[in-house]
C-alpha positions as CSV (number, residue, x, y, z in Angstrom):
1,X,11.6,43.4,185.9
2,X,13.3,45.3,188.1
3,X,15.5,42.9,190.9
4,X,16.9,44.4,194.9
5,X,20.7,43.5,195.5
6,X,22.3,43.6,197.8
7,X,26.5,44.0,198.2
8,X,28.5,43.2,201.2
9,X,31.5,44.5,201.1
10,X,34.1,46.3,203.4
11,X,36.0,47.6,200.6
12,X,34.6,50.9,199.0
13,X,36.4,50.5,195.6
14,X,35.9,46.8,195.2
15,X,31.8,47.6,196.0
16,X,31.9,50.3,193.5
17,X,34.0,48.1,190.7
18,X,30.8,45.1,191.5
19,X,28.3,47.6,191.0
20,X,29.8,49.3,187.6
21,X,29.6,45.5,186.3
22,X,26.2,44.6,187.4
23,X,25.0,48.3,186.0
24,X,26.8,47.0,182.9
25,X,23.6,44.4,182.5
26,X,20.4,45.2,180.7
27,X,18.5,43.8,183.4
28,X,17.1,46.6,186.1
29,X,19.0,46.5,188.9
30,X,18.4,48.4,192.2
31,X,21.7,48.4,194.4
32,X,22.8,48.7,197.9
33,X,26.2,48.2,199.6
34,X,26.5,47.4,203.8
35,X,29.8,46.7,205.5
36,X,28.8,46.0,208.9
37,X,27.0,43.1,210.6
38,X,24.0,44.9,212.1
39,X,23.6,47.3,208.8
40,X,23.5,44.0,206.9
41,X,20.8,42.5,209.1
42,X,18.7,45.6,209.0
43,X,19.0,45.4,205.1
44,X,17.5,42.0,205.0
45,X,14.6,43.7,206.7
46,X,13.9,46.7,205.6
47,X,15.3,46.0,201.8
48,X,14.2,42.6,201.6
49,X,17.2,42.0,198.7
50,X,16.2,39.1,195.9
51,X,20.0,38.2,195.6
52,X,23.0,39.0,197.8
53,X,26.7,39.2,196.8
54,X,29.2,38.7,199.6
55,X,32.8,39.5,199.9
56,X,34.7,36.1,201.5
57,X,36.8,38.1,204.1
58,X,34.8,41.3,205.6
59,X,36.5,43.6,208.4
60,X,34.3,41.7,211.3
61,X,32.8,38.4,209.6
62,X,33.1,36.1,206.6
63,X,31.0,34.8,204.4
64,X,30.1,31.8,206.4
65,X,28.3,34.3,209.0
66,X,27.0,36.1,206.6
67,X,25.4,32.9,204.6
68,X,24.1,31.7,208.4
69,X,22.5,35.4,209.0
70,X,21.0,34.7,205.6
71,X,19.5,31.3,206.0
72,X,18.1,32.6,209.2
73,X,16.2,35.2,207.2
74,X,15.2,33.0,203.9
75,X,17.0,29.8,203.3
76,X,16.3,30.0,199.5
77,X,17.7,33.7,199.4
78,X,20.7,33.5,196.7
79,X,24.2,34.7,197.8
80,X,27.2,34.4,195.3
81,X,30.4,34.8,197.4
82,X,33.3,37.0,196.0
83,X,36.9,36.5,197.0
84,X,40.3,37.4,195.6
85,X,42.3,33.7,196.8
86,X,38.9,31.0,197.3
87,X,40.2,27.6,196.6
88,X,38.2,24.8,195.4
89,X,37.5,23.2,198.1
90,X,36.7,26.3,200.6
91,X,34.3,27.0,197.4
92,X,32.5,23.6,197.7
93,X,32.3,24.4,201.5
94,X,30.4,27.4,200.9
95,X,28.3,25.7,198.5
96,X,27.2,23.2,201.2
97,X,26.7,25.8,203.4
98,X,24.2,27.6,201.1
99,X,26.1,29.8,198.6
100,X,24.5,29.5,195.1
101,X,27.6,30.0,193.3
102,X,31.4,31.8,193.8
103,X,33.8,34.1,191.9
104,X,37.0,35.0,192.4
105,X,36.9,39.0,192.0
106,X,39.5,39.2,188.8
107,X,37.3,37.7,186.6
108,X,34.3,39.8,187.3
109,X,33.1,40.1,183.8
110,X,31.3,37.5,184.8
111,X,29.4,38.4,187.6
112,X,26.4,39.9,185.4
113,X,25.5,36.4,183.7
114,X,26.5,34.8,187.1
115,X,24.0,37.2,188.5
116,X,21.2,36.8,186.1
117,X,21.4,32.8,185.8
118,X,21.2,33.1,189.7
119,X,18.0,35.3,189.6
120,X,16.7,33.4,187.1
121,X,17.0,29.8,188.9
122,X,15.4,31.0,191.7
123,X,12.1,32.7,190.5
124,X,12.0,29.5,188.4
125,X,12.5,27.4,192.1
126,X,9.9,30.2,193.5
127,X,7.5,29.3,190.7
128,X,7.8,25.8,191.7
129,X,7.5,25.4,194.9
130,X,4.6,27.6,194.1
131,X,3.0,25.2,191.8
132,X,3.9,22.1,194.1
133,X,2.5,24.5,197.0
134,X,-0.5,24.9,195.2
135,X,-0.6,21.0,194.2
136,X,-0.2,19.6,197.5
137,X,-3.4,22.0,198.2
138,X,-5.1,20.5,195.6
139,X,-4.2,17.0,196.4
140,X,-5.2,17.9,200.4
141,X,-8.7,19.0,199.2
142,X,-8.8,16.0,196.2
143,X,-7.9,13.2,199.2
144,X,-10.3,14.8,202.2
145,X,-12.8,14.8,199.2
146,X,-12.6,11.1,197.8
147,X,-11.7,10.2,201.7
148,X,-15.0,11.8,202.9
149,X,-16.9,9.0,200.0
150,X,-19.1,6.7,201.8
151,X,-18.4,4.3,198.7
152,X,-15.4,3.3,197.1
153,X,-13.4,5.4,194.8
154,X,-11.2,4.0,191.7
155,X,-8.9,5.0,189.2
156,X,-7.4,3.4,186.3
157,X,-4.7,3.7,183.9
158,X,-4.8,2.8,180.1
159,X,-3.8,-0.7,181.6
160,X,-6.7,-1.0,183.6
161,X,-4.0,-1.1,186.2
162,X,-4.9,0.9,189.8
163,X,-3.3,4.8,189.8
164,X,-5.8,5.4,193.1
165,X,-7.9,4.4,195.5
166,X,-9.6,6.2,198.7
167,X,-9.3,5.1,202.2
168,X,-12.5,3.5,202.0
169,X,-10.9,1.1,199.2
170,X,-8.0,-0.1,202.0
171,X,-10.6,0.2,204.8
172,X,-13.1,-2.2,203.5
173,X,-11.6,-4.7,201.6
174,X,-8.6,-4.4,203.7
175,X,-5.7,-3.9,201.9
176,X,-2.4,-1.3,202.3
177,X,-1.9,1.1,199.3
178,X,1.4,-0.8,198.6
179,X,-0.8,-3.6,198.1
180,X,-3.1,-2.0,195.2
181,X,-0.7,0.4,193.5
182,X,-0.2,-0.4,189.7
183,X,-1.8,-3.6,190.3
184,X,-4.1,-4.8,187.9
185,X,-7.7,-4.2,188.5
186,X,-8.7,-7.5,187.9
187,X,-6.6,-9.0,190.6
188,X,-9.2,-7.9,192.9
189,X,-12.4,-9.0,191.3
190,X,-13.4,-12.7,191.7
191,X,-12.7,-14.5,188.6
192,X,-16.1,-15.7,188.3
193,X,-16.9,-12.0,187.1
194,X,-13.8,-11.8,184.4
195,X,-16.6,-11.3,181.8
196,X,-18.5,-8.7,183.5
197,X,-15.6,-7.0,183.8
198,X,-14.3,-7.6,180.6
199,X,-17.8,-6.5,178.8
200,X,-18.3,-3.3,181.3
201,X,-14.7,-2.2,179.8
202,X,-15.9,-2.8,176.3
203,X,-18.7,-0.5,176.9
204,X,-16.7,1.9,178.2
205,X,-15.0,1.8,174.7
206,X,-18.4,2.4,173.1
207,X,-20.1,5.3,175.5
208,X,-19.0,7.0,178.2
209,X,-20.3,5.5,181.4
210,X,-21.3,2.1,182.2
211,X,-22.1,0.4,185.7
212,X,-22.3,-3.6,186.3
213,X,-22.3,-5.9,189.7
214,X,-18.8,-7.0,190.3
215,X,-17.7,-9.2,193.6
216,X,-14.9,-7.9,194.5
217,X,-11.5,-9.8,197.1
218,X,-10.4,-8.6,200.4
219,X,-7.5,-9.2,201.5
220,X,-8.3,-13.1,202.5
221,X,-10.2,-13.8,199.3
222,X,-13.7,-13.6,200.4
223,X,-15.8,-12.0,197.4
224,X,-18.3,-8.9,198.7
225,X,-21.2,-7.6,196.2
226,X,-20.5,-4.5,194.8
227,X,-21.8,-1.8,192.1
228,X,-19.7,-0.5,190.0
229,X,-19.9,2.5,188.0
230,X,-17.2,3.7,185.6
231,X,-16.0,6.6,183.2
232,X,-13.6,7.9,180.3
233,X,-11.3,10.7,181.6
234,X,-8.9,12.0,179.3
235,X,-6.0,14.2,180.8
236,X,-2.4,15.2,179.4
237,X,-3.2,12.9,176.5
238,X,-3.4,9.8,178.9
239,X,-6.6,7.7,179.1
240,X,-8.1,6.6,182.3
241,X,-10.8,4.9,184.1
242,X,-12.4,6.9,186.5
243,X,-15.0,5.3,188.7
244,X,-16.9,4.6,192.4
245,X,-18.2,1.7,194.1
246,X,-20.9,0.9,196.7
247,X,-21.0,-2.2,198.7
248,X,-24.8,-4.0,198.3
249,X,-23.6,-7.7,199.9
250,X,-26.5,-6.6,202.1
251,X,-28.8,-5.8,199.0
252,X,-27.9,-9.1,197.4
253,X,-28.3,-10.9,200.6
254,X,-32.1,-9.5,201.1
255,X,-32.6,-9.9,198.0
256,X,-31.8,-14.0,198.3
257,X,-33.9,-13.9,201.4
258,X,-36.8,-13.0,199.5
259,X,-36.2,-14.8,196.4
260,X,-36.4,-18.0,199.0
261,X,-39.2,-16.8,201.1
262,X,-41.2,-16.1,197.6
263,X,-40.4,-19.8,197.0
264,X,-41.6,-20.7,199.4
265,X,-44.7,-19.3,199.9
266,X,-45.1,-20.5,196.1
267,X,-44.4,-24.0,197.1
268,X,-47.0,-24.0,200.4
269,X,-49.7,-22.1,198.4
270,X,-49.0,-24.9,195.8
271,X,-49.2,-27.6,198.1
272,X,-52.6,-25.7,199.2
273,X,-54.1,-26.1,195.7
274,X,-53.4,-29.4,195.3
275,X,-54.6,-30.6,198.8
276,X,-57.9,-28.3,197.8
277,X,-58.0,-29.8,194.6
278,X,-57.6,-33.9,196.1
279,X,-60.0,-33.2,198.8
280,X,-62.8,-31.7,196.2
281,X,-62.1,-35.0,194.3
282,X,-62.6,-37.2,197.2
283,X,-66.1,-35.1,197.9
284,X,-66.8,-35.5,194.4
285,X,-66.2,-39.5,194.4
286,X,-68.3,-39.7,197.4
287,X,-71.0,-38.1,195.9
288,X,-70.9,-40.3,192.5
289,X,-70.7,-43.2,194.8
290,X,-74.3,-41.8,196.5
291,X,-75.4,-41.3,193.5
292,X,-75.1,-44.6,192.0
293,X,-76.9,-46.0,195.3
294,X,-79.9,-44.4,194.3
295,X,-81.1,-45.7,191.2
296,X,-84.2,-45.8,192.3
297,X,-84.8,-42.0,193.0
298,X,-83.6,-40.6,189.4
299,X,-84.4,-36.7,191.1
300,X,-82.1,-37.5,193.7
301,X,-79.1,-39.3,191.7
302,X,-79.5,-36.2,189.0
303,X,-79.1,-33.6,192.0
304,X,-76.4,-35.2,193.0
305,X,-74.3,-35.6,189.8
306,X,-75.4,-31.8,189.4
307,X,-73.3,-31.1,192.6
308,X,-70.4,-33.4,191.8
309,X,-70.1,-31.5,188.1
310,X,-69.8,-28.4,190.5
311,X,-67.6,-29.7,192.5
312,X,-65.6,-30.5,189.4
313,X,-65.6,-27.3,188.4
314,X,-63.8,-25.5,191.3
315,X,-61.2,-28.7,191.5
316,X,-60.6,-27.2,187.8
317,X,-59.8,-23.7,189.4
318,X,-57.4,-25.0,191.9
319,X,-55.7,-27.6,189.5
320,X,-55.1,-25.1,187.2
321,X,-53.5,-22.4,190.1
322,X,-51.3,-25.4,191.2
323,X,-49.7,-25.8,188.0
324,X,-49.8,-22.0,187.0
325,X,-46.3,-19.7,187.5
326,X,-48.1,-17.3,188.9
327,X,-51.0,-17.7,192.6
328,X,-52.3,-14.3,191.5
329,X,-53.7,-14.8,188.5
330,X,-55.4,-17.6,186.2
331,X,-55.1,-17.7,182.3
332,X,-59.2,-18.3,182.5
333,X,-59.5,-18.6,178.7
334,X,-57.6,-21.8,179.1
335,X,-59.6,-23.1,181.9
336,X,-62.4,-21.8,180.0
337,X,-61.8,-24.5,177.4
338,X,-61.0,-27.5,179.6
339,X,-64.4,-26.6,181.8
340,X,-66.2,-26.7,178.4
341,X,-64.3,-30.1,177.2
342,X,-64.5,-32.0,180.6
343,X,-68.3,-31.2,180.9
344,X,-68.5,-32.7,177.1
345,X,-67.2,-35.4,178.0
346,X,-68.9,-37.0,180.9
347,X,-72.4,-35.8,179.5
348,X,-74.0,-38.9,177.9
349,X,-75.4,-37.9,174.9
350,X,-76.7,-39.4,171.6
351,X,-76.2,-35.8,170.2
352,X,-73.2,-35.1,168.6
353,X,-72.0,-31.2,169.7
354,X,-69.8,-29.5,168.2
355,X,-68.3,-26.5,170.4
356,X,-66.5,-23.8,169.0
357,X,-64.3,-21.3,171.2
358,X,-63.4,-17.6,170.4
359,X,-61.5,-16.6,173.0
360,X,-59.1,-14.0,173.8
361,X,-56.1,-14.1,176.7
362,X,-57.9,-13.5,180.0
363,X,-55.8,-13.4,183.2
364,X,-58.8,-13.3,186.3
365,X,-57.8,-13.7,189.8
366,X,-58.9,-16.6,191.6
367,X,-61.7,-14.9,193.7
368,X,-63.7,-14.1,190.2
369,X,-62.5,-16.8,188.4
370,X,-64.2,-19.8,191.2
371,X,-67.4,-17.9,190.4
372,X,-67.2,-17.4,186.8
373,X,-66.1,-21.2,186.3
374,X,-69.5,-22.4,188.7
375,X,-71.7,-20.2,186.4
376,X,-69.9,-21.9,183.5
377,X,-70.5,-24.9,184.6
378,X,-74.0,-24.5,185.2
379,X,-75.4,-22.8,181.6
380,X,-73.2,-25.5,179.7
381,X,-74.4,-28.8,181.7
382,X,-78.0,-27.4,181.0
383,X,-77.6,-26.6,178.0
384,X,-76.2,-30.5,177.6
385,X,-79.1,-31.6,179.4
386,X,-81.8,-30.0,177.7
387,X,-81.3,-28.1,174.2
388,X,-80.7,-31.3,172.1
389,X,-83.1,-33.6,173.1
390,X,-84.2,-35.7,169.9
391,X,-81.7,-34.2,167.9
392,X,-78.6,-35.9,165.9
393,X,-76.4,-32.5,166.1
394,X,-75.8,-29.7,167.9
395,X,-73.6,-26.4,168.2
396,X,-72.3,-24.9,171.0
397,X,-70.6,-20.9,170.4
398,X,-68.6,-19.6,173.4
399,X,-66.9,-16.2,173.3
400,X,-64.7,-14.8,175.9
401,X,-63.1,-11.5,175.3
402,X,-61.5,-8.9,177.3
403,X,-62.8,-4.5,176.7
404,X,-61.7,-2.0,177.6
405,X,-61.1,-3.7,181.5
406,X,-64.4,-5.3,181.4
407,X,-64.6,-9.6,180.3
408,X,-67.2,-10.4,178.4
409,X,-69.2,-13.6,177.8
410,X,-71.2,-15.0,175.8
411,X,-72.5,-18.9,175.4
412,X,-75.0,-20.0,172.7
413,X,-76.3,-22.6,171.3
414,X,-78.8,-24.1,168.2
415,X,-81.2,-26.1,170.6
416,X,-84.6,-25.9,171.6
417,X,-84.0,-22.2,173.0
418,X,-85.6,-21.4,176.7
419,X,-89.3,-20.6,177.7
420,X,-89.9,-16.9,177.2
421,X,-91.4,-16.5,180.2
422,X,-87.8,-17.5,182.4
423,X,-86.3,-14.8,184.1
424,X,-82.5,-15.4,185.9
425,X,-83.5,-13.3,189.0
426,X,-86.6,-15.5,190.0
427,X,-86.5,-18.8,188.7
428,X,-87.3,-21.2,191.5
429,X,-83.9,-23.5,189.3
430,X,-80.7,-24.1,191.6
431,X,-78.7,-23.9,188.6
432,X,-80.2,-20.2,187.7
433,X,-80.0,-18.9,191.6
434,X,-76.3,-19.8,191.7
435,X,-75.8,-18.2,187.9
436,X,-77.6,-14.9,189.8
437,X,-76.3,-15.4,193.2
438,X,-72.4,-15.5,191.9
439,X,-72.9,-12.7,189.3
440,X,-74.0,-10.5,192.1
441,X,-71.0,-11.2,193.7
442,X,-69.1,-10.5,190.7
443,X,-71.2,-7.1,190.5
444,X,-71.5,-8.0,186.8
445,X,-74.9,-8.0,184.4
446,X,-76.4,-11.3,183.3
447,X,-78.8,-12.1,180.2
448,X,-80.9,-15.4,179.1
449,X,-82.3,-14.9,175.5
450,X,-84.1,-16.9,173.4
451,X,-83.0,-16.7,170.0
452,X,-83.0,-19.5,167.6
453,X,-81.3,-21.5,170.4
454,X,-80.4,-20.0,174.3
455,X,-77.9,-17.1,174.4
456,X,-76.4,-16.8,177.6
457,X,-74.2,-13.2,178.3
458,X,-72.5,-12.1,181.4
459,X,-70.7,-9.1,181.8
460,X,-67.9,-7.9,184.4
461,X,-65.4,-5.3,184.8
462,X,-62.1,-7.3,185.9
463,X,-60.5,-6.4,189.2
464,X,-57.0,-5.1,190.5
465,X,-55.2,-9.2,191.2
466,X,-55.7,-9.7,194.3
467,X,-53.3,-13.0,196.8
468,X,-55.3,-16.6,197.0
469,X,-56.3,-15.6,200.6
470,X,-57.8,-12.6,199.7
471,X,-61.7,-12.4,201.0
472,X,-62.6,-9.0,198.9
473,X,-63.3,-9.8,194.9
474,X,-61.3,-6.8,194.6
């Protein structure tokens, strides 16, 4: 590499004896002398000289004007001052001043390592200042970048200790940097959440990434909801944490809003069933009572038990809802099976039934199931009332199953069978208008065969779940 230097010196011999030494080096050198002030100044110009090599005492200035000419130029330009009598203390001077280095002019043997150890220092200050230059540019772009975040932005030494936050860190949680750096992380997570955070760093240990819900402490104390995501980051054989965060206090607080409206509403629509439930059973009471005042008209007492066993029936619906987790939906197989078993057991019979269930999980809204239960309720009392009269046993079948999105069901028995000549749509029964009023309205098929006993089917397709207060099947 070829290096510019510059010699100031009044003295033509002593500028010729400096260059025959520096020529002496195997380093390229390209050399030129000045004596004057103004030639010097135009030098630093026009030759723009990597180092400079100054006599102490010239004909019109010193080295102390010649080192203040230089600075004015380039600060970090290296001059070595020369002088024949320099003591030690006039050479720390002129180190203060600037000089990189002195040599009195007997000894110059040494002026070509003098020379190359100065060169060599600063390209080696060039180059860093270059690299910090070039790090603080970095660092400028790295801080507007993790400044600019609209969340929160983390790292995290081996320790789990904090190397850096953004502004958004202080900002929102309050805090000065002096207050965060090298601290440990968990100093500002609630200590509610020490296992979160303890099994979030675990993962990290297993995978790369992981994310969980941490509350984390402003400056007085009060926790704030916040997700967390975090990575490995490996660099100059150090391990750290890198990670963001996004504040969702808000999230968590809507959340809880809803959570207690839902309860709410689940407590009132409760309270709805019930009420529903106690006034269908103080309708039903009043009926029974009725109809045990009119023992004397056995059509009218019979029509009216008829009615209360309906009645019964939809009480059945609503207790059911009332105590169900869900308002949307009813496990009907279940209520299937208490319908059945509560109209067994207030039927007085001298047969003995046996009822056997095949039924699958079958979750109905409540605007199909009502309907379904009353038509239930009305091809089991009848089949209670008139397949086993004179008979000692009897056998009821009742399927339920769910196909392909449609229920099926089916309800036989070993009795007497039905008249062949009965038809669903135009039977002048009560009983057999509602079974083909409310299967109408759950646009499903209906069939009454006669078969070695009755065999009752109804088919529907079940419907999207609708809320209790819905008015559309669907």
């Amino acid at each position: 590499m070829s290096y510019r230097i510059l010699i100031l010196e009044d003295n033509r011999i002593d500028a010729d004896l400096v260059q025959r030494y520096l020529k002496r080096s195997e380093d390229n050198y390209e050399i030129k002398w000045v004596a004057k002030k103004d030639e010097y100044t135009n030098m630093l110009r026009e030759f723009k000289p990597d180092l400079i090599i100054s006599d102490y005492n010239l004909r019109y200035y010193n080295a102390y004007d010649a080192l203040e000419i230089k600075n004015e130029y380039n600060k970090h330009l290296p001059l070595i001052v020369l002088s024949g009598t320099i003591g030690e203390e006039e050479a720390v001077n002129l180190i203060k001043e600037g000089a990189i280095d002195f040599l009195i002019k007997y000894n110059l043997i040494r002026l070509p390592q003098i020379v190359k150890r100065a060169l060599e220092e600063t390209s080696e200050k060039k180059e860093r200042e270059k690299a910090e230059r070039a790090l603080r540019k970095e660092m400028f772009f790295t801080d507007k970048l993790l400044n600019s975040l609209s969340g929160i932005f983390y790292l995290l030494d081996s320790d789990n200790n904090v190397s850096r936050v953004n502004n958004r860190f202080l900002s929102l949680l309050g805090y000065r940097w002096e207050d965060v750096e090298g601290k440990p992380f968990k100093n500002f997570i609630s200590e509610e959440d020490y296992p979160l955070l303890n099994d979030a760093v675990k993962n990290l240990q297993k995978q790369d990434e992981a994310s969980v819900e941490l509350r984390l402490k402003d400056k007085n104390g009060t926790p704030n909801h916040f997700l967390l995501t975090g990575a490995n980051l490996e660099q100059e054989g150090k391990q750290y944490i890198i990670g963001t965060a996004i504040e969702i206090t808000d999230r968590i607080k809507a959340e809880q809003q809803i959570k207690e409206a839902l309860q709410e509403k689940n407590v009132l629509l409760a309270e709805i069933h019930h009420r529903v439930k106690n006034n269908l059973a103080v309708v039903s009471g009043m009926m029974q009572l009725q109809a045990f005042e009119e023992e004397g008209d056995q059509y009218v007492q019979e029509k009216l038990l008829s009615s209360v066993s309906r009645i019964k029936s939809i009480a059945l619906v609503h207790e059911q809802m009332y105590q169900s987790e869900s308002f949307s939906n009813l496990r009907f197989d279940e209520s299937l099976k208490l319908l059945v078993e509560n109209i067994s057991h207030i039927s007085q019979m001298e047969t003995k039934v046996k009822i056997k269930f095949d039924t699958q999980k079958i979750e109905l809204n409540i605007n199909q199931a009502l309907p379904c239960a009353i038509i239930i309720n009305e091809v089991v009392t009848n089949i209670f009332k008139h397949a086993f009269k004179g008979r000692k046993n009897g056998e009821i079948k009742i399927q339920a199953i769910e196909k392909n999105g449609r229920v099926e069901l089916s309800i036989k028995d070993n009795g007497r069978g039905v008249p062949e000549n009965l038809t669903i749509d135009k039977s002048p029964s009560l009983g057999l208008k509602l079974i083909n009023l409310l299967s109408k309205q759950l646009n499903g098929t209906v069939e009454l065969k006669s078969k070695s006993g009755s065999n009752f089917s109804l088919q529907f397709k079940k419907l999207a779940k609708k809320g209790v207060g819905s008015a559309n099947v669907a």
